[in-house]
N, C-alpha and C positions, 0 to 999 in steps of 0.2 A: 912116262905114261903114254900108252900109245891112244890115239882119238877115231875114230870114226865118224865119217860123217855118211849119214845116208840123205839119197835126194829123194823127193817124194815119189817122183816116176821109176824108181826102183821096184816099190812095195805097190801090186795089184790093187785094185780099188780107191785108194788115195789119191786126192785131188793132190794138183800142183801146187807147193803153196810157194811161188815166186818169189813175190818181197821179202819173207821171211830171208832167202835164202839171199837174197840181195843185198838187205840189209847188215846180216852177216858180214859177206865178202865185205860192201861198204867200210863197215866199223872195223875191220881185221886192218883194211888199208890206212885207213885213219890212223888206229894205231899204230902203225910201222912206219907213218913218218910219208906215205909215198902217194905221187901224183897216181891219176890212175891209169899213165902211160908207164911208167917206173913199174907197177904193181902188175898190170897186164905183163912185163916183160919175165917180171919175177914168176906168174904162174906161168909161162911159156903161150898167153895168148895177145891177141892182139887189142888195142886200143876198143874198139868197137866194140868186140866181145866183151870186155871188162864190161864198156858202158853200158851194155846191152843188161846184162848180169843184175848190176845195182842197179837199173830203174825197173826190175822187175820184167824186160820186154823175152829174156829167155833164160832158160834154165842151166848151170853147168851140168856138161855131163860127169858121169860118175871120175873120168880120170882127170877131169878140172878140179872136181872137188878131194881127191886125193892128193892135188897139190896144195889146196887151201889147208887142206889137215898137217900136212909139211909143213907150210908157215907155221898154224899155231905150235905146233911139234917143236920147232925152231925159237918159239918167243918163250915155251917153258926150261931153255937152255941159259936165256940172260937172265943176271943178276939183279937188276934194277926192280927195286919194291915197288915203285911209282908201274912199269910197265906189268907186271906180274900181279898188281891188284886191279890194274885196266884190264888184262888179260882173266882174269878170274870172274869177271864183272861182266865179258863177252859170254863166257864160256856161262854162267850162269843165266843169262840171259836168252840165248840161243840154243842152248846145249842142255839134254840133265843124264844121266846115267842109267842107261841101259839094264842093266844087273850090277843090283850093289857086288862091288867088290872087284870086277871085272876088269876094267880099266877102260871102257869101251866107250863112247857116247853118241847118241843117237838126237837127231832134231826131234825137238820137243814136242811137234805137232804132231809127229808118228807115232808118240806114248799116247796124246790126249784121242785119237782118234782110234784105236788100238782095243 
């Protein structure tokens, strides 16, 4: 199933909603086990930007967040129930569904303000 993520500064008139997006990243890294030098390396950015990121001080751009979609993309390949109900837990929490049926997901903020 493939994911989408959109950032708020994509879509015209929506505010930025930062922490949302930070906490995200946050919790993805948690999950995976990684410092947030390891996790920076794994999106292809650097230490700063990660931190930057999770304390809400700047937003990923759209091909930052194309590689956060990779990771989750990548975490729905392992088997482990424990990490795939963590994962489902994220993805409910952050994420909901675009158009039933689609396979698509959109941050949440963008349906409620929509």
């Amino acid at each position: 199933m493939a994911l989408k993520l959109v950032s708020a500064f994509s879509l015209p008139g929506l505010p930025q909603r930062q922490p949302e997006v930070g906490h995200l990243i946050r919790h993805l890294r948690q999950l995976t086990g990684h410092t947030q030098e390891q996790f920076a390396g794994v999106l292809g950015v650097s230490f700063s930007t990660l931190n930057r990121w999770e304390n809400g001080h700047m937003q990923p751009s759209p091909l930052a967040l194309k590689q956060v979609n990779s990771v989750l993309v990548e975490l729905a390949q392992i088997s482990d129930p424990r990490l795939q109900a963590a994962r489902q837990a994220l993805l409910a929490k952050y994420m909901t569904v675009n158009q039933p049926g689609n396979g698509y997901f959109e941050g949440r903020h963008h349906r409620e303000q929509a």
